[in-house]
DSSP file (Angstrom, degrees, kcal/mol; ACC not computed):
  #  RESIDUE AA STRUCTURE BP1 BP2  ACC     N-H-->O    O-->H-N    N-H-->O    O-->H-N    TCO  KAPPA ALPHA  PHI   PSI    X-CA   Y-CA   Z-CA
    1    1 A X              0   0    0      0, 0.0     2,-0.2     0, 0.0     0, 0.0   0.000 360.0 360.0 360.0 142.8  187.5    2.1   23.8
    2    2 A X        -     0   0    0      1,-0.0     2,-0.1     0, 0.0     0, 0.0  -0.690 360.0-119.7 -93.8 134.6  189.0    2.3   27.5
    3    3 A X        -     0   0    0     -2,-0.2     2,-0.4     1,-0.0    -1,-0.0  -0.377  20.8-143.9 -58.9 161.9  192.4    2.9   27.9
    4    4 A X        -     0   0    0     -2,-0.1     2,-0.6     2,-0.0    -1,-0.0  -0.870  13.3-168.4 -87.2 131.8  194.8    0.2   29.9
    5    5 A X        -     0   0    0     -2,-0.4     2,-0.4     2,-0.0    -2,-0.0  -0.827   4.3-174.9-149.7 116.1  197.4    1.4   31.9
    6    6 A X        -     0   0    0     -2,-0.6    -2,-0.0     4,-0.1     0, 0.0  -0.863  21.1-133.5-108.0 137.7  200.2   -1.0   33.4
    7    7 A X     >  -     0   0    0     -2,-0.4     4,-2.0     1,-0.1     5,-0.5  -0.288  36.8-106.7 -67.0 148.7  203.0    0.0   35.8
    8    8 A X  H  > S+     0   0    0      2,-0.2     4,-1.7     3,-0.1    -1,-0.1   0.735 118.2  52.7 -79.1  14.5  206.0   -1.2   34.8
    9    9 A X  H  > S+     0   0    0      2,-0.2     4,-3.1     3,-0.1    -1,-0.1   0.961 115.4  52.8 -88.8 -52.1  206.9   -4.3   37.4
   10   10 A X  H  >>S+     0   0    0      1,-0.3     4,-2.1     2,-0.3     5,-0.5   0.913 110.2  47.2 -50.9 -64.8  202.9   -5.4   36.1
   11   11 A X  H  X5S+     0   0    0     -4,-2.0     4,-1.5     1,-0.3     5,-0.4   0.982 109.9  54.7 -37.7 -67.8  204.2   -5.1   32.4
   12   12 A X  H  X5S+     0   0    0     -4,-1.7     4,-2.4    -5,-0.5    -1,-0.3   0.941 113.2  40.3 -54.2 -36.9  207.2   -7.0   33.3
   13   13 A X  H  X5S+     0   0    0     -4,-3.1     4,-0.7     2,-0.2    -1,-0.3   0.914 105.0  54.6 -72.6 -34.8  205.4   -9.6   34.5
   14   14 A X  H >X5S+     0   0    0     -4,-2.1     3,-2.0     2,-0.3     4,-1.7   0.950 117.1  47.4 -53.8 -71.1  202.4  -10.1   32.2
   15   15 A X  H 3X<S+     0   0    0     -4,-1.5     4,-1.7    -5,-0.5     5,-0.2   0.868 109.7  61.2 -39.2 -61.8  205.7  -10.3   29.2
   16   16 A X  H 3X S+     0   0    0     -4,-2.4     4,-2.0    -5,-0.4    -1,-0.3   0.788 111.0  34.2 -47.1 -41.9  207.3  -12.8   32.1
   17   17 A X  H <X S+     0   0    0     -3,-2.0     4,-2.9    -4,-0.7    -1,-0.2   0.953 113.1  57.5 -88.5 -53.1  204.3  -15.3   31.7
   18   18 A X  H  X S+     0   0    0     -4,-1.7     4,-1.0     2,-0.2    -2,-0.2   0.733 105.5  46.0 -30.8 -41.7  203.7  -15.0   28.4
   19   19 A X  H  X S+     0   0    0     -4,-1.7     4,-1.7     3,-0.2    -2,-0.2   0.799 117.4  50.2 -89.5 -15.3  207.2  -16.0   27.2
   20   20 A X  H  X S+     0   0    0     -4,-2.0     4,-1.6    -5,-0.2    -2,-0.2   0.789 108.0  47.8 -79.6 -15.7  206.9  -19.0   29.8
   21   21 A X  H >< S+     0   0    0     -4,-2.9     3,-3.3     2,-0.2     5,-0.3   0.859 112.5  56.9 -81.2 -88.9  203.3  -20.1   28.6
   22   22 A X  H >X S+     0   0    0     -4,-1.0     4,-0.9     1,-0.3     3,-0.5   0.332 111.7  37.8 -17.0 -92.1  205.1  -19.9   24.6
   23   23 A X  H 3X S+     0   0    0     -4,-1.7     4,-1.0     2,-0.2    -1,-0.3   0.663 115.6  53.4 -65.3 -24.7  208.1  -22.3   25.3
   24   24 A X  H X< S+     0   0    0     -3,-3.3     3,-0.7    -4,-1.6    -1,-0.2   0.982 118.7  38.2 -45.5 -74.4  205.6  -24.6   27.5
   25   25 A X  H <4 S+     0   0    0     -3,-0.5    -2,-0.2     1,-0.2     3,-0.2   0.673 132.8  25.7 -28.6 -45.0  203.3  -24.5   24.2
   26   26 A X  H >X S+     0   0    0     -4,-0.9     3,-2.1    -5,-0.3     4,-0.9   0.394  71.1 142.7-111.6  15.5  206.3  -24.8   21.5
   27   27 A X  H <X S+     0   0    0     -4,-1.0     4,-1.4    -3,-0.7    -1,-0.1   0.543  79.6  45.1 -12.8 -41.6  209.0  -26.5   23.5
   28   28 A X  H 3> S+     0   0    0      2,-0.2     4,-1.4    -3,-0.2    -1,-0.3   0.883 118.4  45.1 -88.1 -30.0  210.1  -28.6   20.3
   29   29 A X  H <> S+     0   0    0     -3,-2.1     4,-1.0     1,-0.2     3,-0.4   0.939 118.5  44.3 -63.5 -68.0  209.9  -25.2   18.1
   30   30 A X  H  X S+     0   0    0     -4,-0.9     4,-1.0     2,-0.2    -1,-0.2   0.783 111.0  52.4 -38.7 -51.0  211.7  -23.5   20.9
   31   31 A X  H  X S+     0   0    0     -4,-1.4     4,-2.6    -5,-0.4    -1,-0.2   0.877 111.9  44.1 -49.3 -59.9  214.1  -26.2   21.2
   32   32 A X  H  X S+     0   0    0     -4,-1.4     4,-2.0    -3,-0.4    -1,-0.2   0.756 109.6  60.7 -43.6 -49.8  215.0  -26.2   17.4
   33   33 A X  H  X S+     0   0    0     -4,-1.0     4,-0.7     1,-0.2    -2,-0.2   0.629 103.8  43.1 -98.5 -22.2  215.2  -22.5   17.4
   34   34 A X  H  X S+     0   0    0     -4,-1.0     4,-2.7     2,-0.2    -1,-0.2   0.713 114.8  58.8-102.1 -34.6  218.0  -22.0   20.1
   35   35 A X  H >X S+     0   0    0     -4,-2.6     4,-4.2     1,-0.2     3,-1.0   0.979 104.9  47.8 -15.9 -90.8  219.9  -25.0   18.2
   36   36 A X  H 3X S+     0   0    0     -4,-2.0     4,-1.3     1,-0.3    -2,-0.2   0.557 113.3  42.5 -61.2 -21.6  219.8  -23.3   15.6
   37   37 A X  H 3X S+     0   0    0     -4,-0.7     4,-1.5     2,-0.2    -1,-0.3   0.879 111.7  58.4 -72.1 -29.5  221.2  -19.8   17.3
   38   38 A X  H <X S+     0   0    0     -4,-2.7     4,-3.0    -3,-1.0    -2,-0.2   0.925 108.8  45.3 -62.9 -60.2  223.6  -21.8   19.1
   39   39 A X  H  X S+     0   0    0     -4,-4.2     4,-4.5    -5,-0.2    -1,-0.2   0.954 107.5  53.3 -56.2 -36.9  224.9  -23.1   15.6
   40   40 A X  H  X S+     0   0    0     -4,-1.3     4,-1.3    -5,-0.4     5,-0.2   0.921 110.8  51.7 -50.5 -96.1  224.9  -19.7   13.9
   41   41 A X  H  X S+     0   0    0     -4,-1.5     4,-1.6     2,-0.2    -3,-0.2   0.742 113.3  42.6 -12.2 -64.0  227.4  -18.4   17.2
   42   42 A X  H  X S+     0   0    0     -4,-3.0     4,-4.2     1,-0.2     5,-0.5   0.978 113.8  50.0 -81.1 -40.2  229.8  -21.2   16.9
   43   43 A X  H  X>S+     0   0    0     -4,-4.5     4,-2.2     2,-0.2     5,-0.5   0.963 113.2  50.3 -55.1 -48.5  230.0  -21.0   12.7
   44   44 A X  H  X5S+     0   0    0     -4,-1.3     4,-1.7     1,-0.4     3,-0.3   0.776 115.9  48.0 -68.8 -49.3  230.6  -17.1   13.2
   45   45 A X  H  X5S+     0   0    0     -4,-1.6     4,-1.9     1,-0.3    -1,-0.4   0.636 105.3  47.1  59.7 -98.1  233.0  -18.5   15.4
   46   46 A X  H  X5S+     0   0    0     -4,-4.2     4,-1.4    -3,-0.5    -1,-0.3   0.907 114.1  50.2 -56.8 -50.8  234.5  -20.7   13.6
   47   47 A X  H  X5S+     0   0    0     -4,-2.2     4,-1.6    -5,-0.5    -2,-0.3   0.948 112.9  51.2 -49.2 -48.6  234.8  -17.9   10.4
   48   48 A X  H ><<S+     0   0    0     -4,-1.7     3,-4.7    -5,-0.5     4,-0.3   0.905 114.6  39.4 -57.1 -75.9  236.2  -15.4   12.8
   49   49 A X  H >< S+     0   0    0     -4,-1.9     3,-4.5     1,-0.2     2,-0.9   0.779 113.5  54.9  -8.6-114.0  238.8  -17.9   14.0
   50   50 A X  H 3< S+     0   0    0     -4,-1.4     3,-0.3     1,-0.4    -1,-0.2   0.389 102.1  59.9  33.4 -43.5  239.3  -19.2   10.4
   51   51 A X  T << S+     0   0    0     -3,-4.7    -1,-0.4    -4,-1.6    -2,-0.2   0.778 105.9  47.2 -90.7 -22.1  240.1  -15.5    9.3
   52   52 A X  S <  S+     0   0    0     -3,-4.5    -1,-0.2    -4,-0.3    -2,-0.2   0.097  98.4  86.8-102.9  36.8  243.3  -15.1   11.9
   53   53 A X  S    S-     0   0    0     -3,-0.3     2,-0.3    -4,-0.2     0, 0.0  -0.447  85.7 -99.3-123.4 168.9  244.8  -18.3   11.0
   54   54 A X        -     0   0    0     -2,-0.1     2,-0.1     1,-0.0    -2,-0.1  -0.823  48.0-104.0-100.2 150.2  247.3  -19.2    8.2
   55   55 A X        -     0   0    0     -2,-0.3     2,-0.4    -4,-0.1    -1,-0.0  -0.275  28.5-154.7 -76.5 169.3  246.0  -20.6    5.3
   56   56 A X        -     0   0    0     -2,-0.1     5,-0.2     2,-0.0    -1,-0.1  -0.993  20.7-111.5-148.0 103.0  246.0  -24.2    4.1
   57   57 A X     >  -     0   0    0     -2,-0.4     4,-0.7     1,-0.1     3,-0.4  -0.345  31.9-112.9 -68.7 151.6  245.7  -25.9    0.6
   58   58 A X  H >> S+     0   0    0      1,-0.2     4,-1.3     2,-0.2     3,-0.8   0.699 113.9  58.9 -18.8 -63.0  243.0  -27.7   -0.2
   59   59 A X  H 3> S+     0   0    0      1,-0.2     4,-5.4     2,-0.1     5,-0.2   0.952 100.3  63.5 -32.8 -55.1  245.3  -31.3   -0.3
   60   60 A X  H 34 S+     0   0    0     -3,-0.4     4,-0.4     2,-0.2    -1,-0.2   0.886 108.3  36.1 -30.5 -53.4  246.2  -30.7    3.3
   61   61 A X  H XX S+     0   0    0     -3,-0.8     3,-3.3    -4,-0.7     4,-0.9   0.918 114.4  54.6 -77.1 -78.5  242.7  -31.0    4.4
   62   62 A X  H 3X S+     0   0    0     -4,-1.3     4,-2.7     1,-0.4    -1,-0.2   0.581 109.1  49.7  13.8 -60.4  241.7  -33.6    2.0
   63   63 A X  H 3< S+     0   0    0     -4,-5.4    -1,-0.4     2,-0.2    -2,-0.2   0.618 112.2  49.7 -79.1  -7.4  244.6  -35.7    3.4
   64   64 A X  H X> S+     0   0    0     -3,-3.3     3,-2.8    -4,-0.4     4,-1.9   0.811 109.4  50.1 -77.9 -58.8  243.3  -34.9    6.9
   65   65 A X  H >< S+     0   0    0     -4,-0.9     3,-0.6     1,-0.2    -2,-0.2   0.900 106.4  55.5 -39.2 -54.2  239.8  -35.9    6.0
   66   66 A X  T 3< S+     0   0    0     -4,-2.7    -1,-0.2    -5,-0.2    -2,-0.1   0.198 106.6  49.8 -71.7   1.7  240.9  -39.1    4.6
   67   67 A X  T <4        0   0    0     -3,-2.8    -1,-0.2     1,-0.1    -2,-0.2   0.800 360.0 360.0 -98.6 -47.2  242.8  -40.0    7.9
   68   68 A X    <<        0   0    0     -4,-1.9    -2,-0.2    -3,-0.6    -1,-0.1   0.231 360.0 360.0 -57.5 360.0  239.7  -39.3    9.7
């Protein structure tokens, strides 16, 4: 079997076309899938947030919810 040998700007590009033919081909997959990091980010977020904050009893929110 013959070796292949790509420079790297060739490399970079070949990868470059490739990840645009994928999200052409899965667009709704794709779509879904960056949701779903986009959600991840804002809960860590939120947790981070969450952790330098004073805490709250349980009623508080309740009675907040219940406003809502």
């Amino acid at each position: 079997m013959s070796e292949i040998t790509l420079n790297p700007e060739q490399l970079k590009e070949i990868l470059k076309s490739a990840i645009v033919e994928l999200i052409r081909e899965n667009r709704e997959e794709v779509s879904k899938f960056l949701a779903e990091i986009i959600e991840d980010i804002a809960m860590e977020g939120a947790i981070a947030e969450g952790e330098t904050t004073e805490l709250v009893n349980r009623d508080s929110i309740f009675q907040l919810l219940n406003i809502l």
